[in-house]
C-alpha positions in Angstrom: -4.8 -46.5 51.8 -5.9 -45.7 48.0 -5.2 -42.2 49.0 -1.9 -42.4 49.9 -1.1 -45.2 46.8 -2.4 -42.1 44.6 -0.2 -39.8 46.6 2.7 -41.9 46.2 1.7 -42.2 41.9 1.4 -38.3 41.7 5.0 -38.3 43.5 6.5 -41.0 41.4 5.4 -39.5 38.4 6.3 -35.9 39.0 10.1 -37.4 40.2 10.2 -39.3 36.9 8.9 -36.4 34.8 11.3 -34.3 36.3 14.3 -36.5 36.1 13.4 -37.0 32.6 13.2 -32.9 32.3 16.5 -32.5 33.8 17.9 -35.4 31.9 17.0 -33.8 28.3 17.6 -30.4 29.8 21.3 -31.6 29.8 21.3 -33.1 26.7 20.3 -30.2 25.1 22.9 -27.7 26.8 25.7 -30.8 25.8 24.0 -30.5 22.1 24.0 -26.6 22.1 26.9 -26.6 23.5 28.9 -29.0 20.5 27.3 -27.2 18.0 28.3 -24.7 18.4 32.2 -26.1 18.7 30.9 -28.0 15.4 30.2 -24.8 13.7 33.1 -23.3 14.8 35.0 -26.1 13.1 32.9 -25.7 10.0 34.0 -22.5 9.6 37.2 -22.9 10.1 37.2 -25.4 7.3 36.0 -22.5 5.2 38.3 -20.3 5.5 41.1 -22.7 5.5 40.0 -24.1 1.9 39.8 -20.2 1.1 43.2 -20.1 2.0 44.3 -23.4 0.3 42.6 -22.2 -2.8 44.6 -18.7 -2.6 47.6 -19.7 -2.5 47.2 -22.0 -4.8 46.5 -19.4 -7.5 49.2 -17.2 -5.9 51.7 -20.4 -6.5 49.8 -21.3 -9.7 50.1 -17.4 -10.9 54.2 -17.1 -9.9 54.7 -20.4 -11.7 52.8 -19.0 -15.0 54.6 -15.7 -14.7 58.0 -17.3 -14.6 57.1 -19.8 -18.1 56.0 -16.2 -19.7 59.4 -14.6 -18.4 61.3 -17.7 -20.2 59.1 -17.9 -23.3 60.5 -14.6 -24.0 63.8 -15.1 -23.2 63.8 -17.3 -25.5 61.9 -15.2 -28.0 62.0 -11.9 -27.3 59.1 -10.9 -30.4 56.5 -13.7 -29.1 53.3 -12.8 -28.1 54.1 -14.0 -24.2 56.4 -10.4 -23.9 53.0 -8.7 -24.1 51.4 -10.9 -21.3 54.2 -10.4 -18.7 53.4 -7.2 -16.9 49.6 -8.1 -16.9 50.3 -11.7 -15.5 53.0 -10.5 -12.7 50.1 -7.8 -11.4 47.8 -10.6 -11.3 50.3 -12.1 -9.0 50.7 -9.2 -7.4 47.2 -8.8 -6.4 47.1 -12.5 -5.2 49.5 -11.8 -2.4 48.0 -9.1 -1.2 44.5 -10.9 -0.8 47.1 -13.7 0.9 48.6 -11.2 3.4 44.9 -9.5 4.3 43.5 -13.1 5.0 46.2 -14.0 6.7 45.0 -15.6 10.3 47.5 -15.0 12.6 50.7 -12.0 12.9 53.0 -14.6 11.8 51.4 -15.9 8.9 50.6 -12.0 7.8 54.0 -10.6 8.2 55.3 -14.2 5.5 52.7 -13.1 3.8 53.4 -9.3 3.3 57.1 -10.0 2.6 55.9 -12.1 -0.1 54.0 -9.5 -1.6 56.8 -7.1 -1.2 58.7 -9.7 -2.8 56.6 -9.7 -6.3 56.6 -6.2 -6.0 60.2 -5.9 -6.0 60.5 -8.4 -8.5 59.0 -6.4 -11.2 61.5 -4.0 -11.1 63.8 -6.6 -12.4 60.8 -7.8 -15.1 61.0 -4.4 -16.0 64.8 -4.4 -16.3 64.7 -7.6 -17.9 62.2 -6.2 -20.7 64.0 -3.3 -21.2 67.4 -4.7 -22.1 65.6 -7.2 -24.4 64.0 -4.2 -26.1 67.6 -2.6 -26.5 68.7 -6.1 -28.1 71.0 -6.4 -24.8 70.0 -10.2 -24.7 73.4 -11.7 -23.2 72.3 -8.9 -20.1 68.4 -10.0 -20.0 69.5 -13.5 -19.7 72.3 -12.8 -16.8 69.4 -10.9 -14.7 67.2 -13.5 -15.5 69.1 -16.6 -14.1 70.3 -14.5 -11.2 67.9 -12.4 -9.8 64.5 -13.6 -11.4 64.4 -16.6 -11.4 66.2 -17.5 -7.6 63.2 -14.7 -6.7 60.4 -16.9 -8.2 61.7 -20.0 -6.4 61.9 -18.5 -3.4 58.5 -17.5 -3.5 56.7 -20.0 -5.1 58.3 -22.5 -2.7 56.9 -20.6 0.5 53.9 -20.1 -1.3 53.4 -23.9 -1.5 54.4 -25.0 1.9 51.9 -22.3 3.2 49.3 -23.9 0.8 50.3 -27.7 2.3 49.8 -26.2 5.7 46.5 -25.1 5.1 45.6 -28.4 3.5 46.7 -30.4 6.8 44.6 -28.0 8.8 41.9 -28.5 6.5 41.8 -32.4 6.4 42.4 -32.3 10.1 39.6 -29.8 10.9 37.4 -32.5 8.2 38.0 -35.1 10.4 37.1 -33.7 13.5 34.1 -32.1 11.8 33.0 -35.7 11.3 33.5 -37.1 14.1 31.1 -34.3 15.8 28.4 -35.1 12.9 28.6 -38.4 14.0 28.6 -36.9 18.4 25.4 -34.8 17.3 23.7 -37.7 15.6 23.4 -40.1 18.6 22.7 -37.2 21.0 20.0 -36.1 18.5 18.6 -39.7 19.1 18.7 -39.9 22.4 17.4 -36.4 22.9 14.3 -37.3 20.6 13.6 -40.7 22.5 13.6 -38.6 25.6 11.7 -35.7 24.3 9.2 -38.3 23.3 9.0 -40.1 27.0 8.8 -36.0 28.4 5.8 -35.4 26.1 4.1 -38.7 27.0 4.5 -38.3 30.7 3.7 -34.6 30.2 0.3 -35.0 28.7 -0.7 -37.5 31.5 0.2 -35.3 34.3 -2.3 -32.3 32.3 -4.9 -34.1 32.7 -5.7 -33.8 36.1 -5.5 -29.8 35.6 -7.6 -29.8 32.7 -10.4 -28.1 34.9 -8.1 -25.4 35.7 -6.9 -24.7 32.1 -10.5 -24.3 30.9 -11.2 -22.1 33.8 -7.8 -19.9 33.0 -9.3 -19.7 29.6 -12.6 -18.2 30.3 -10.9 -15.5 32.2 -9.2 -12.4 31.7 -5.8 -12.1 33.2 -5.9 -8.7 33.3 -9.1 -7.8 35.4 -9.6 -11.2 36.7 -13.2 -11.0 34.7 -14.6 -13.3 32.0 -13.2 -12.6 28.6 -15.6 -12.5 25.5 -15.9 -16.1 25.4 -17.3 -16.9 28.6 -19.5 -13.8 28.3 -20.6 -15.2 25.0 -21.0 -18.3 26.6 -23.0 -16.8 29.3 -25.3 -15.3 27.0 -26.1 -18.2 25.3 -27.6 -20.1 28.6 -29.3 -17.4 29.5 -31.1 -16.6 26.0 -31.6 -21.4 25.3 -33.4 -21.2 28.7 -35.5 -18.3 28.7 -36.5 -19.5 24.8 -38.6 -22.3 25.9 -41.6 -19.1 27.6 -42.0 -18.1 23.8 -41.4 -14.7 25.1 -38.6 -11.9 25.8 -37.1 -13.3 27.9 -35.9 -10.0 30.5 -32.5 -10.2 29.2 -30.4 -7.0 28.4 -27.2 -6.4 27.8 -24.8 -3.2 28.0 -21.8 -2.4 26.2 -19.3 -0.2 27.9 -16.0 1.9 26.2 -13.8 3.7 28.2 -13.1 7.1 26.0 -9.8 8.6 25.7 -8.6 5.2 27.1 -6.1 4.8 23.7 -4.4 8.4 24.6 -4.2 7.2 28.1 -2.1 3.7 26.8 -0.2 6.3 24.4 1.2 9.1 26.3 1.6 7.1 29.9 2.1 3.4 28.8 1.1 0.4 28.9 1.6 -0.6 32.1 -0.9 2.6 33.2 -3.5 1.6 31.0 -3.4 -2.2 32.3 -3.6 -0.8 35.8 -6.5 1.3 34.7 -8.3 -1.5 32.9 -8.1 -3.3 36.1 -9.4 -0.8 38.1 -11.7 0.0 35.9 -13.5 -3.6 36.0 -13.1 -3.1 39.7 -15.4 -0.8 39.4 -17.9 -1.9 37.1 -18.6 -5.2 39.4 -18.8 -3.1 42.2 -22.0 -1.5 40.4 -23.9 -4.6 39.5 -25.3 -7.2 41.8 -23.7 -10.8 42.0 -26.1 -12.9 39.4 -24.9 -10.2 36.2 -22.0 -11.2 34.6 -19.6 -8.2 33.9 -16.6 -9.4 31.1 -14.1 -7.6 29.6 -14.2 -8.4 25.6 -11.2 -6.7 24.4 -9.1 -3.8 24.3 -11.2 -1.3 26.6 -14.9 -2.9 26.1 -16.6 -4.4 28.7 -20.0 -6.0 27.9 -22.7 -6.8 31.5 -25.5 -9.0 31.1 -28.5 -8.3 33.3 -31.3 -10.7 34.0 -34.2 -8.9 35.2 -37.4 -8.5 33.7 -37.6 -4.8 34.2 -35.8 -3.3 30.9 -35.6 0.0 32.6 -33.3 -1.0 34.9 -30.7 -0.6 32.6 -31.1 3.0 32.7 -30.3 2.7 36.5 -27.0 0.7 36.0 -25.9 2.9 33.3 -26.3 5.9 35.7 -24.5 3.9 38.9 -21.7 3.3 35.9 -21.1 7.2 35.3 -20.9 7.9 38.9 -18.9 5.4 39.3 -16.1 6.9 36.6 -17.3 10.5 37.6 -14.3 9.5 40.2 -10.9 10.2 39.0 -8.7 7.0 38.9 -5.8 7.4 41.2 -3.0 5.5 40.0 0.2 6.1 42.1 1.0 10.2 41.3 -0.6 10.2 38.6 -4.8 11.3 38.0 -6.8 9.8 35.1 -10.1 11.2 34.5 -12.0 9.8 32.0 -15.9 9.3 30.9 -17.6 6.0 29.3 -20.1 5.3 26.5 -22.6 3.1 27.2 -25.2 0.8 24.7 -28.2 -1.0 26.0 -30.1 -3.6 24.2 -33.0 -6.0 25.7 -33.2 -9.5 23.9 -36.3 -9.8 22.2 -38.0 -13.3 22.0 -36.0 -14.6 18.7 -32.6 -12.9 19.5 -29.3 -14.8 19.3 -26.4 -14.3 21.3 -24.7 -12.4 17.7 -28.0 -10.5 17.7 -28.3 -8.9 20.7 -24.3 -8.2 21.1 -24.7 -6.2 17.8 -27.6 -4.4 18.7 -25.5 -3.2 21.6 -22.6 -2.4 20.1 -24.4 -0.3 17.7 -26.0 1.6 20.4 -22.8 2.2 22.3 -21.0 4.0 18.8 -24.2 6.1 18.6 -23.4 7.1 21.9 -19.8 7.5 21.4 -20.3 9.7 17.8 -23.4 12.1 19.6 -21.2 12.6 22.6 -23.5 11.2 24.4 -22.9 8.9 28.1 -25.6 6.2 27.0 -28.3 4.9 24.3 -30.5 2.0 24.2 -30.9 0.1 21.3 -34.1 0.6 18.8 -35.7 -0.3 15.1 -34.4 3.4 14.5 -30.7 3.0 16.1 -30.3 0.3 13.5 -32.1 2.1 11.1 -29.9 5.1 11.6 -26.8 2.8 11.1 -27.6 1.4 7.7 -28.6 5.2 6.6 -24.9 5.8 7.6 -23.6 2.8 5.4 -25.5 4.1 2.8 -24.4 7.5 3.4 -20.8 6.6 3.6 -21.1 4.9 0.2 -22.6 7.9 -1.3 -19.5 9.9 0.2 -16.9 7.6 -1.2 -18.5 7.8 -4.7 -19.1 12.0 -4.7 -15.3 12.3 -3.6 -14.5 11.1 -7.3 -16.8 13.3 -8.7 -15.5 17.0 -8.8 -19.3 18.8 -9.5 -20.8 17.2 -5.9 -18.7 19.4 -3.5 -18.6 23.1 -3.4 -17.8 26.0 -1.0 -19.1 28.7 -0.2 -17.7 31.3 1.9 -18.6 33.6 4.6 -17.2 37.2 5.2 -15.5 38.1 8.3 -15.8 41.3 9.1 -13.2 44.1 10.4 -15.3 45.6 13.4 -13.2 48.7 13.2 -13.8 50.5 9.9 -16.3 47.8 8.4 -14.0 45.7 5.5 -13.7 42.2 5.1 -10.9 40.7 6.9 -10.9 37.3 5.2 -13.5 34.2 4.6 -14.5 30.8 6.3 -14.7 28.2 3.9 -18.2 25.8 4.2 -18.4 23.0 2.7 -21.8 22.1 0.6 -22.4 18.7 -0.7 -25.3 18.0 -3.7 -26.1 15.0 -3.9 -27.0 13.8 -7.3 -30.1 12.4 -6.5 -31.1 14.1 -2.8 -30.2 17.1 -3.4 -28.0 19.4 -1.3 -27.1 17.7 2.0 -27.2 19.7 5.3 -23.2 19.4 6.8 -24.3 18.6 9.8 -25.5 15.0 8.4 -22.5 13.9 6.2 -19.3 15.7 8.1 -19.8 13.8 11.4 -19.9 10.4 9.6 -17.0 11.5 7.8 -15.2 12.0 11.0 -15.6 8.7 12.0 -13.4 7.3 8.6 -10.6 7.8 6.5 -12.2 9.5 3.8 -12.2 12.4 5.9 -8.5 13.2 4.3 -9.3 12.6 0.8 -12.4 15.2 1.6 -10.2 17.8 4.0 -8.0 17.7 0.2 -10.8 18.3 -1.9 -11.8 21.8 0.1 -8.1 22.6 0.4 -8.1 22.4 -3.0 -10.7 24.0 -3.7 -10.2 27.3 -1.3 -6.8 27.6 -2.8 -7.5 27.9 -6.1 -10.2 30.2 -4.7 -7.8 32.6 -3.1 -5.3 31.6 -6.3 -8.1 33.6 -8.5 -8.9 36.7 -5.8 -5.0 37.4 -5.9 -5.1 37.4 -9.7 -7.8 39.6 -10.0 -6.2 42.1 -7.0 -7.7 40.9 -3.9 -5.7 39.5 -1.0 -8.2 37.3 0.9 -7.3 35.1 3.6 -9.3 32.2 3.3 -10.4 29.9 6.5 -10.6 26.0 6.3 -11.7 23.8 9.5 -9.9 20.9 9.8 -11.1 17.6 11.5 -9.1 16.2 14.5 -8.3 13.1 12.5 -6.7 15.5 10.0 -4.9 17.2 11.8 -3.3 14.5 14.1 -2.2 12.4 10.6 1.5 12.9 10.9 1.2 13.4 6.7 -1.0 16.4 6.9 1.4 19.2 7.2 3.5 17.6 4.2 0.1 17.4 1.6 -1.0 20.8 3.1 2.9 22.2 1.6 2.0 20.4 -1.6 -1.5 21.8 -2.3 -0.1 25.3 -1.3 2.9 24.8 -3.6 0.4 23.9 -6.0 -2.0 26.4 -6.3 0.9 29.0 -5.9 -1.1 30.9 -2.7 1.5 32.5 0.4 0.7 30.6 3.4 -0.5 33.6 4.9 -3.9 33.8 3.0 -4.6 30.2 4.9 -6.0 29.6 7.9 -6.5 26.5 9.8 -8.9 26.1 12.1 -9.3 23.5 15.0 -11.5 22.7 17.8 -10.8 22.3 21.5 -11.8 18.6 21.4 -9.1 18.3 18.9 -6.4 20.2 21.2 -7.8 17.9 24.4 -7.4 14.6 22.8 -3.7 14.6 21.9 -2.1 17.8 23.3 1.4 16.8 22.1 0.7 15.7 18.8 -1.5 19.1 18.2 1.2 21.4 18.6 3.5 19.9 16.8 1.6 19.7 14.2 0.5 23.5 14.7 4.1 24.1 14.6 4.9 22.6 11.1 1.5 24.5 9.6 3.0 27.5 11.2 6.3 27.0 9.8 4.7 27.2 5.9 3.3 30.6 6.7 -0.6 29.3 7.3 -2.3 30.9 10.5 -4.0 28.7 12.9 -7.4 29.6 15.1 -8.8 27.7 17.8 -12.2 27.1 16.8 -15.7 27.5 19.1 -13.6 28.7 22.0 -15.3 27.9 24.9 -17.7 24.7 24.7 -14.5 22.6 25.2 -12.5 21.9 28.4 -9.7 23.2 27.4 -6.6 24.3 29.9 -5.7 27.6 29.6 -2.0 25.9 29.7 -2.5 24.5 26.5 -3.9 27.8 25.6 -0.4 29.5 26.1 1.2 26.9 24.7 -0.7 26.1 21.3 0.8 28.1 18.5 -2.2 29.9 17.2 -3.0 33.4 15.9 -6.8 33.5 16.4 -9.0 32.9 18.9 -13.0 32.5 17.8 -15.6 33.0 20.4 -18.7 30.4 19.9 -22.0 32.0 18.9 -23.2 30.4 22.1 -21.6 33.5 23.9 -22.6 35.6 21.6 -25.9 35.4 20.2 -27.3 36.6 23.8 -24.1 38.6 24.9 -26.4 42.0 25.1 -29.7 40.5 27.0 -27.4 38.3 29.2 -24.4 39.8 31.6 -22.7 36.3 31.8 -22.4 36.2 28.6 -21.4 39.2 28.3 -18.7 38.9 31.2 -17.4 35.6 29.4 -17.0 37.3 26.0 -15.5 40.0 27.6 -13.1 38.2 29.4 -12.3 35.9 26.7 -11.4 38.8 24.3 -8.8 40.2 26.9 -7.2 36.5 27.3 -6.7 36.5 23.5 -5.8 39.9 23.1 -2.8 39.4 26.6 -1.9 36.4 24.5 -1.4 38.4 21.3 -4.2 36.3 19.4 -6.5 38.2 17.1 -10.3 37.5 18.3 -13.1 36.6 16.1 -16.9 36.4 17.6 -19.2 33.9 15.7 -22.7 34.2 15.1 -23.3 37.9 14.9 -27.1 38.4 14.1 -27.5 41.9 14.6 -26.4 45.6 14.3 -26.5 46.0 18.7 -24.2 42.6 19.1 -21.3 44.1 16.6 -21.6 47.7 18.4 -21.2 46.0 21.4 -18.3 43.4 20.1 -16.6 46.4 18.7 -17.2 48.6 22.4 -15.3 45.2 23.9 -12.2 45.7 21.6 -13.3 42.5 19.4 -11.3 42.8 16.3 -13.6 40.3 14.0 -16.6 39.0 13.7 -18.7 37.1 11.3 -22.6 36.1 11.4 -25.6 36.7 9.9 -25.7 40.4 10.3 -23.1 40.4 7.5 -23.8 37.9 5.1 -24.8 34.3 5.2 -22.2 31.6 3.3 -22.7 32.7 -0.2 -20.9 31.4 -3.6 -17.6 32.8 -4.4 -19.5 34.8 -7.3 -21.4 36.5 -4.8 -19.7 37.4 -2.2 -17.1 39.1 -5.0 -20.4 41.3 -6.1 -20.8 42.4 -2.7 -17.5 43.0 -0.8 -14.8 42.8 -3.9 -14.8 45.7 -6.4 -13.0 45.1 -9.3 -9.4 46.3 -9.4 -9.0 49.1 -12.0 -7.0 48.5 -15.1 
């Protein structure tokens, strides 16, 4: 029985919350409704007191003009003779702002042959002022009373009644306008004290889903997993009741990224990457057992907490995990492969829930900047990140000092008579207090940031005014810079790069940029057309390291690029090993069918050039030549001066 009373409540109550729903629902389409017929009415009273107010000046104008006209009759040599013309073209002008306004065809054509009126009318002014001026005033005066004046009235009477029919449309269109204030005003009230009934009602009804919300809330909608506040949440039981042992308490957490995911989002859309996402937590459940949580906490992170005691087991799940995306995701025609970076970190006896979700986080972006599928968190992993910090700070302070960063260059070599070809540009960083700094420790954390433009600028700048001072002193030397994919893909690059050349006053052909595969692979679109606006200044482009990337020999055909440089990988052991020999080989045919020049890398010794130069490789560089010297030395060795 106290069932079905509470069945027959719930019903009451949702029939009374939804006639009250309806109810305002109607009152606010009656309300939108009237207002807007209210501020139609509003601005018709605008306009119509526009109108009233110019045709009163037009009337007020015609009347003035006319006392003028008389005032000279009268006395021809007063100063009012001077103020005729000017006053009668202000009337002018005031029917011809009456005939644009005028609201309807009738009310424009009265109005337009009122203008014409007052134009024709000071023909006769003119008449009248002329025979004045001869001392013909017996003739003025005739023209005056019989074709000037009868004119005037004529006007300024029409003038007026149009003005008094405004001004009843106005008072008319005032009245009504308040009588809809008035309308508004009790529907306002009404609406309100329903509103309020609606939002009472409303708030009881809620509370029996309450549960549900707070469940909703926990939960992404997108995967159907936890969000970061239930994982969070999650975390914090498990770490407050292992706490009480004194001891770690066999928790670990792993932080998962999806890489390339962004691009993905990018080029397909959105509604790709959410069907990714989902399938991507699909997939990550599938690899844990049912007491880990798995959560998505944003964007494309996921975060898993596993409760074992067994650390190592981590190192199993993160392997399951890459098998599990080494399967392309299938969505509809379309085929997304992609690869994850995974961070582990085991709670430790005095962790916090902030704690350990840092520690993996920071072990997932070491992964993600070594290129590597997983780390686990350590006393050096952090201690490698606050080197970085400090690191970075050191960067940000030597890119305002011009005596830290320097180049120096390394020849490139012309395998067929033996003359350098051009340079590759290195950069070299002293450090005022740790000396010189090996690139390899301060370019990849430059990568990761923006000051990786303010640095690509400095060596631009620098190299230029490098190949600015060989072409004064004779020497044409094309000069190579590497440029970061971050670089690159900033839609303002090819822009500054037109500046600094412009500035240092070097052809674009004595400039070459170079790129990596990675940086073609992870926005294919955005590359080329970028390519295609360095091209357009005259720079040349090479594809860097060719061959440790991925790289489809589509995009190949399709990048615009003049050079193609074969990794040192390939050719450091090209004479003792026949793969790499069949690889270089076959990569300097590809370039040279493409019409690409072909530079080899790492050239160490005199039997690796012969055998370069027996492939038909056109450049090479290494060792064998010259290591990256100073600008100063390198013009001792392979620049001779220029004779006077």
């Amino acid at each position: 029985m106290k069932g079905a009373d509470e069945g027959r409540l719930r019903r009451t109550r949702r029939w009374v919350l939804g006639t009250l729903v309806g109810s305002l629902a109607m009152l606010s389409g009656y309300s939108l409704v009237d207002s807007g017929r209210h501020a139609a009415i509003v601005e018709d009273i605008l306009r119509d007191g526009d109108r009233v107010t110019a045709y009163q000046e037009a009337a007020y104008l015609s009347a003035y003009e006319m006392s003028l006209i008389q005032a000279t009759a009268d006395n021809p040599a007063g100063p009012e003779r001077q103020r005729v013309l000017a006053v009668d073209d202000q009337a002018h002008q005031a029917t011809l702002a009456i005939a644009g306004a005028a609201p309807d065809t009738g009310d424009a054509a009265e109005a337009g042959t009122i203008a014409q009126r007052q134009i024709n009318l000071r023909q006769d002014i003119i008449w009248f002022l002329n025979m004045l001026e001869r001392g013909e005033t017996d003739k003025a005066i005739s023209t005056l009373d019989t074709l000037i004046e009868p004119s005037h009235q004529r006007n300024t009477e029409r003038l007026l009644q149009l003005r008094d029919r405004y001004q009843q449309r106005y008072e008319r269109n005032q009245d009504t306008a308040r009588q809809d204030s008035h309308r508004l005003l009790w529907g306002s009230i009404i609406t309100f004290t329903l509103s309020l009934l609606a939002l009472g009602l409303f708030g009881w009804h809620t509370r029996a889903h309450r549960r549900q919300v707070e469940s909703m809330a926990a939960t992404d909608l997108l995967t159907g997993l936890p969000n970061r506040a239930a994982f969070t949440a999650h975390l914090h039981r498990a770490l407050t009741a292992a706490r009480p042992a004194r001891t770690a308490p066999g928790i670990t957490v792993l932080t998962v990224n999806i890489n390339g995911f962004r691009h993905v989002n990018d080029q397909l859309g959105p509604h790709i990457g959410d069907r990714l996402l989902a399938e991507a937590g699909w997939r990550l459940s599938a690899v844990v057992r049912d007491g880990d949580v798995v959560a998505r906490t944003g964007g494309d992170e996921f975060a898993i907490l596993l409760r074992d005691l067994d650390p190592n087991r981590a190192e199993c799940v993160a392997a399951r995990l890459r098998e599990a995306f080494d399967e392309p995701f299938q969505l509809g025609d379309i085929t997304v492969d992609l690869e994850i970076s995974i961070g582990a970190a085991t709670a430790a006896a005095d962790d916090d829930v902030s704690t350990l979700l840092g520690h993996a986080d920071s072990a997932m972006h070491d992964a993600k900047q070594q290129h590597d599928s997983f780390r686990r968190f350590s006393g050096n992993t952090g201690q490698d990140s606050a080197d970085r910090l400090t690191l970075l700070g050191d960067l940000r302070r030597g890119l305002t000092d011009a005596s830290q960063f320097t180049l120096h260059y390394q020849p490139k070599v012309s395998l067929a008579d033996g003359s350098l070809s051009g340079v590759e540009a290195l950069a070299r960083w002293h450090h005022p207090t740790r000396g010189p700094v090996p690139p390899g420790q301060f370019v990849p954390v430059l990568e990761t940031t923006s000051l990786i433009h303010p640095f690509t600028e400095r060596v631009l700048t620098i190299a230029l005014e490098q190949a600015r001072a060989w072409l004064d002193a004779g020497h044409r030397v094309p000069v190579a810079v590497n440029v970061s994919t971050r670089s690159l893909l900033d839609e303002s690059f090819p822009g500054r790069l037109a500046t600094l050349l412009s500035a240092a006053g070097v052809p674009g052909e004595l400039l070459c940029i170079e790129i990596t595969e990675h940086t073609v692979l992870s926005d294919p679109t955005t590359t080329i057309e970028a390519l295609r606006q360095i091209r357009d200044l005259g720079v040349k482009t090479s594809i860097d390291d060719f061959g440790t990337g991925y790289s489809s020999l589509t995009y190949l055909k399709l990048l615009p690029v003049d050079e193609l440089k074969i990794d040192r990988s390939f050719v450091a052991d090209m004479v003792a090993d026949s793969s790499s020999h069949a690889l270089v080989a076959s990569a300097v045919d590809l370039a040279h069918n493409l019409n690409l020049t072909v530079v080899a890398e790492g050239v160490e010794d005199d039997r690796t050039a012969a055998a370069l130069s027996g492939l038909g490789c056109d450049t090479a560089q290494g060792y064998h030549f010259a290591r990256p010297v100073p600008a100063a030395d390198l013009d001792a060795r392979f620049l001779r001066p220029i004779p006077a």
